[in-house]
Each structure stands twice: as C-alpha cells, then as structure tokens.
N, C-alpha and C positions, 0 to 999 in steps of 0.2 A: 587715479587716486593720488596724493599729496604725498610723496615720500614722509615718513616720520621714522626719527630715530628708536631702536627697538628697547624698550626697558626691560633688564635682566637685573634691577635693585631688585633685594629682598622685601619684603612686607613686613611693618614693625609689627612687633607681638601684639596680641589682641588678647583681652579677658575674653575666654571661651568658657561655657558651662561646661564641663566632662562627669562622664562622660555623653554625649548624644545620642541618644539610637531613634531609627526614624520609627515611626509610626509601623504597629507590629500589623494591624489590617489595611496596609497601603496596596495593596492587590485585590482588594473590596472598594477601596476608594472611587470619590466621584471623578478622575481623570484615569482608573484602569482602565480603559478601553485600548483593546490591543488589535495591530491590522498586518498581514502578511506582505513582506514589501516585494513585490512583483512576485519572481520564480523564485525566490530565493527562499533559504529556510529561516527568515530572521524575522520576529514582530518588531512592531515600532507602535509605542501608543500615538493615537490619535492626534493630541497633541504633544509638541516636544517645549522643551525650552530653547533659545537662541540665543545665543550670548552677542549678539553683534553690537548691542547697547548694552551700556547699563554696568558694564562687567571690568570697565578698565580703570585707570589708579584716579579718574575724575569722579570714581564713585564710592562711597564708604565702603571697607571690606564689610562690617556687620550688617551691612544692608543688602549687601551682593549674599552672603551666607544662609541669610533667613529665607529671601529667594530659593536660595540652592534647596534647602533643608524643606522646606515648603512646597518645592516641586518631589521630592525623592516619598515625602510623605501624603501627596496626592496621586500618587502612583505611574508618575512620571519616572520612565527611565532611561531618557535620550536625550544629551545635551550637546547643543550643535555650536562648535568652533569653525572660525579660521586661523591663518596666522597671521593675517594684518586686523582683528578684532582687535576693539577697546583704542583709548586714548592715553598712552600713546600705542603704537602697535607692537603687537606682542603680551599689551597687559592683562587681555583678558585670559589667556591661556597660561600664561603665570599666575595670575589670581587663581584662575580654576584648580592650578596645582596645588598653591596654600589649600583648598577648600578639600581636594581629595585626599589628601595628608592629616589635615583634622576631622573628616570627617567622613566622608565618603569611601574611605579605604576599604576596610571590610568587606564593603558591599560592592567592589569593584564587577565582581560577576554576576551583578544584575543590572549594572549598566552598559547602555551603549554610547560610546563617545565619538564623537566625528570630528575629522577639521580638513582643511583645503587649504592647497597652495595653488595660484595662481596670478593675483595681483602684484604689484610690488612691495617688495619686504622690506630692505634693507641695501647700502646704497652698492656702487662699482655695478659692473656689465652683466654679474648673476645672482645680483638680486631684483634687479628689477621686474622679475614677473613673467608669466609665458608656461609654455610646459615643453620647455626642456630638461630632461633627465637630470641637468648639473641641479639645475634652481630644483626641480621637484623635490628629487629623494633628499637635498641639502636643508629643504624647509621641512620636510616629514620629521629627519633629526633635531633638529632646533624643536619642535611643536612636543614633540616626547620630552626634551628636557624640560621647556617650562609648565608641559603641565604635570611632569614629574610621573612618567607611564610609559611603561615597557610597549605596550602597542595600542592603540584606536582600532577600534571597530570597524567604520570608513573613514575612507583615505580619496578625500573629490579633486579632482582635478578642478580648479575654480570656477575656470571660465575657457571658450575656446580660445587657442591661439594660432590664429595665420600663418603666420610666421616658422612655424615649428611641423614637421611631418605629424599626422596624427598616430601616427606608427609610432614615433619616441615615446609620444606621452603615456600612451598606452601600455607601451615597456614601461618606462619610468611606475606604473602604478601594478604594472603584473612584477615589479621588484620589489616593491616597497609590501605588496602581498605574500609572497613567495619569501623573502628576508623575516617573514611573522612579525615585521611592525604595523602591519594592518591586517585586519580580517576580510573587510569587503572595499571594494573601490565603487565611485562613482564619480560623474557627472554633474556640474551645474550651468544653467546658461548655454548652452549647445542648441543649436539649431535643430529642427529634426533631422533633415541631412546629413549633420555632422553624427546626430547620434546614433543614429540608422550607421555610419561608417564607425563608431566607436565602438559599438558594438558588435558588428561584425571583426572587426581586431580584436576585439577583446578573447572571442569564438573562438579563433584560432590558436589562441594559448592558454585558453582555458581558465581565463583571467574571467573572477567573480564579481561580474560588474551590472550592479544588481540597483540603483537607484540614481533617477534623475535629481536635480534640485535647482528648479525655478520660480520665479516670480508669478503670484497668481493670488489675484482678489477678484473681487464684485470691478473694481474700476482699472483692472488690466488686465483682461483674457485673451491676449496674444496667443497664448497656451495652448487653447481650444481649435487654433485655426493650424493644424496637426500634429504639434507635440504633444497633447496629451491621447491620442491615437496612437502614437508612434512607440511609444511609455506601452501603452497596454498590448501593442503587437508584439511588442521585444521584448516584453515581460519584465521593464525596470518597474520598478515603485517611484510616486514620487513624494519627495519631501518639498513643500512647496513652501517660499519664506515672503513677506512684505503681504500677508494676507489683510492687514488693514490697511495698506496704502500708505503707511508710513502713519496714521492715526487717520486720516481722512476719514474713515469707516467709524468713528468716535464721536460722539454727541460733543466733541473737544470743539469744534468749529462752528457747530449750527447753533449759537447764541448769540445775541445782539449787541454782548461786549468787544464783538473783534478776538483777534488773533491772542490765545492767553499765553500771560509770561511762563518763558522757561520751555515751548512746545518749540519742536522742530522747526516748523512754520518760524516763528518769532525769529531765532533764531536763524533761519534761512541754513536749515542742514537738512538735503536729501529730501525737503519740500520746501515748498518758495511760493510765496503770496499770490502771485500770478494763479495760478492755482484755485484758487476760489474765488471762482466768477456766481453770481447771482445766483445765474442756470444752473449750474452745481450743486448749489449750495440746496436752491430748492427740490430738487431731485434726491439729495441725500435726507434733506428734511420729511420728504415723502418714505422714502425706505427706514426711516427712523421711527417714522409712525406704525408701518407693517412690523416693527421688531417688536414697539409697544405694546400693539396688539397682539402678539406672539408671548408675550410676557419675558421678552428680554429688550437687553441694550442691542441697539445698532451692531454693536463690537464681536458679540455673543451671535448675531445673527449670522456676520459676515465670516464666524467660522464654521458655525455650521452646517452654512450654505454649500462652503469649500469640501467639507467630510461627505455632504450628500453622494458625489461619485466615491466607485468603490475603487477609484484607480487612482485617488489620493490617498496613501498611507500614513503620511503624518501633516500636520501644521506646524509649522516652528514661529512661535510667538515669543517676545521678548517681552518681559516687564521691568517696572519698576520699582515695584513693592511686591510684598505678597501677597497683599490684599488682590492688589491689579491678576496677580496670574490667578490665583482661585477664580477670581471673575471671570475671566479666558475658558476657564476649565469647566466652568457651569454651564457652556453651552454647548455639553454633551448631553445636557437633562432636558433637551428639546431638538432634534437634526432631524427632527422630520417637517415637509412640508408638503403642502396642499398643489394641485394643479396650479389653484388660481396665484398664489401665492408667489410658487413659480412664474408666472406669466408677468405680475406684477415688478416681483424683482427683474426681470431679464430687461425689461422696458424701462426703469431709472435707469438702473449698474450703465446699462447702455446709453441712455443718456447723458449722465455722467461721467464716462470713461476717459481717463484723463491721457488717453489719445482722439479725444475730441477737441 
C-alpha cells in the first residue's frame, strides 16, 4: 500500500439533531440476525459494517453518520476498522471517533468495535507495517486515540508477516489483551498453515484468539481450498470482507453503458478494467438472472450465498448511502437455497472467478 500521511485534524462542527436515540426495536430489526463466532462466547450479526470506504475526510461526515446511525438501528452492532482506513489514512478511525462522541456513546456496550495493525501506517523503520511488537501495540495506541476508546473488542493482526517470529505477534496481541485494550484478538489474511501455527501460540498463553478475517465471494474462494476447514477445526469464526468483489457482484457492470462514473473500476482503484472480459461478464449476467428469479439483486444473492455455511459468522460490507446498506441487509429475508440453485451458482461463480 502507498504510504500516506496520517490526519490527526479535528472535524469542523456539524449541525447534529440532539438528541439521537437509535431505533428502540433494533433487536427485532431486519439485520438482528446474530451468529456465535467460532468457540468463543461473543455473537456478531450476520452482517457487519466495514469502514474500509466510504469513511475517510474524502467523504461528507453527515453522510458517513446516517450510515452509522442506519446500521446501529438495523440492528447492526459490529463496526470493522483498520488503522490505515479512509483517505487519508487514519481518517476513518478518527471519523468513527467524532461519531461515537455524538452519538454512539451510550450505547458503547452493545457494540463491538474491531481494528488491525498490519500494513504501513506512518513513515521511518516502525511504521511501516509487519507484526512486530514496536509497530503493533504502537498502532493499537494511536487507533484508541483517534477513535476516542478506552479498548476494542478485536484487536487483528492485519496480515501475515515473514519477516517477524509468529511468536512476537502473537505476544504483541496476548499484550494488547492482557493490558484490557482489547477484548479478543484475531487474524486476517493468514494461510491456513500459518493459522493452524497462530493458533497453536495463541494456546499456550491462553491468548483469545477467536476469529479469522479473509477475503471471500462467489468470484474468489481461495478460502474453500482449506482455510475455511481449518476456521472450523480451530474453532475461529470468520468475518469475511470484499464479498462483492469489489462491486463486480452488482448489476453496476452488466449494462451496455460501459464502466459508470465514479465506480472503482472507472477509477481503476482495487479493480481494473481488465477485469471484464465478455466471459465474465456473461456469466455474471447469468447469476444476475438466478438472483431475479430469487426475487433479489445479484448483491443480496452474493451475500446470502456467503451466510449459507454456518462457519461464516459475519459479512462486513461497506456502503455508501443508507439506502445501499439496508439493501445489503434485505438479503437476510431470503439465505436460503435450492439444490439446483446451488449447482447453478457453483458453475458461473466458477466460471467467473477472477482467478481465471
């Protein structure tokens, strides 16, 4: 990733309605669906929120808050950080602060909050990312101040790193637990190998290391070919993120206008034009039709296909309105599917997969 400098500016004041309260039957709502995440004793609804878009100072704070406000009264209550989220990096977790100070406060102990150190943060020899102990526990402190929170729920190690004993990082995350700035640690990105070995250090010091968090849609099931076995043997949960492919999973590409302004794609950020070849395209246009006939969008299909195993505990989807996440969230009001249905998706998604 691009080094960028981290923004610790304030947020100018905002006309807020006061005071908020969220929605008194948000634990009736169509996104309560609550799932045990591995052996642990913690739920996580079905779907979460992700802040990896959407969240940093390139985006109106009253449009980041209706989101916020939007998820906590659909009965969302897991919002998944890093510390290099948002543009620039750092701002999503500072934004997220303004929003738990206006409004979220209260209600601190009905949510769960995650973030990860991993990538590069900030500049000189230990910021740039890894999981050594210095960078780790030095970005768990920083992520506390900007998003203004005595401790997070989980505390992930981002990604593996080579370079580093799996022995430190794993101390580094049994301290940041043990110090009560985090409740549970976890994993993202890890091989199975690696996690079969992180887990077994974890064992040995009784470190609560209780959820994976990888990549996992209809057009990338890497996962399948034994981390998500390895997840169910060890008893992590997983929180699985990029479940629409970065939008690909969105009726946003299969129209005859081309690439629309303002999409990822267009833009050539974390998908690229190459990307949608023909074969694809008709392939996804085929599983667009099976969602039709299901009586949803493609988008709504492609997460409830993901919820089908029981050894996904949550979906972290990102939006950009609140309209867009209630839509996300509607496709809890159909996860179930037919043999054939099955048989048909596995035969596109595959097709499709964009490791073909």
């Amino acid at each position: 990733m691009v080094n960028t400098h981290i923004s610790e500016t304030p947020i100018a004041p905002q006309q807020i309605d006061r005071p908020w309260a969220p929605d008194p039957d948000r634990y009736s709502g169509p996104g309560a669906h609550y799932r045990r995440c591995g052996a642990s004793g913690l739920d996580l609804p079905a779907i979460s929120l992700g802040l990896w878009h959407n969240f940093g100072d390139d985006h109106p704070i009253s449009v980041q808050r209706e989101i916020i406000r939007t998820a906590f009264d659909l009965g969302i209550t897991h919002f998944d950080l890093a510390n290099n989220y948002g543009v620039p990096y750092g701002s999503a977790e500072k934004n997220f602060g303004y929003h738990m100070d206006h409004d979220l406060r209260p209600y601190r102990d009905e949510l769960v909050i995650s973030t990860k150190a991993g990538y590069d943060m900030w500049d000189g020899p230990y910021g740039k990312g890894g999981g050594g102990r210095k960078y780790v526990l030095a970005s768990l402190d920083q992520s506390l101040r900007r998003m203004r929170l005595d401790y997070v729920d989980i505390f992930y190690s981002h990604c593996f790193d080579p370079t580093t004993p799996l022995e430190e990082t794993i101390g580094a995350l049994d301290q940041a637990v043990r110090s009560g700035k985090a409740l549970y640690a976890g994993i993202s990105s890890y091989s199975p190998a690696d996690t079969e070995r992180a887990v077994a250090l974890a064992a040995e010091v009784h470190l609560p290391l209780i959820v994976h968090q990888p990549r996992y849609s209809m057009l990338d099931r890497s996962v399948e070919s034994g981390l998500m076995d390895t997840c169910g043997e060890k008893g992590l949960g997983m929180a699985v993120f990029s479940p629409l492919a970065q939008g690909l999973l969105t009726d946003k590409y299969l129209g005859d206008e081309g690439v629309p302004v303002g999409s990822r794609m267009r833009e050539q950020r974390f998908l690229h034009t190459d990307v949608l070849t023909e074969d694809r395209v008709s392939h996804l246009r085929a599983l667009n039709e099976l969602a039709s006939q299901r009586g949803q969008s493609l988008a709504q299909m492609a997460l409830a296909w993901l919820l089908k195993d029981e050894r996904i505990t949550t979906v972290l989807v990102g939006a950009s309105s609140a309209a867009q996440l209630a839509d996300s969230v509607s496709a809890l009001d159909n996860a179930a599917f037919s043999e054939d249905e099955l048989a048909l998706i596995d035969e596109h998604s595959r097709q499709a997969s964009l490791d073909n």
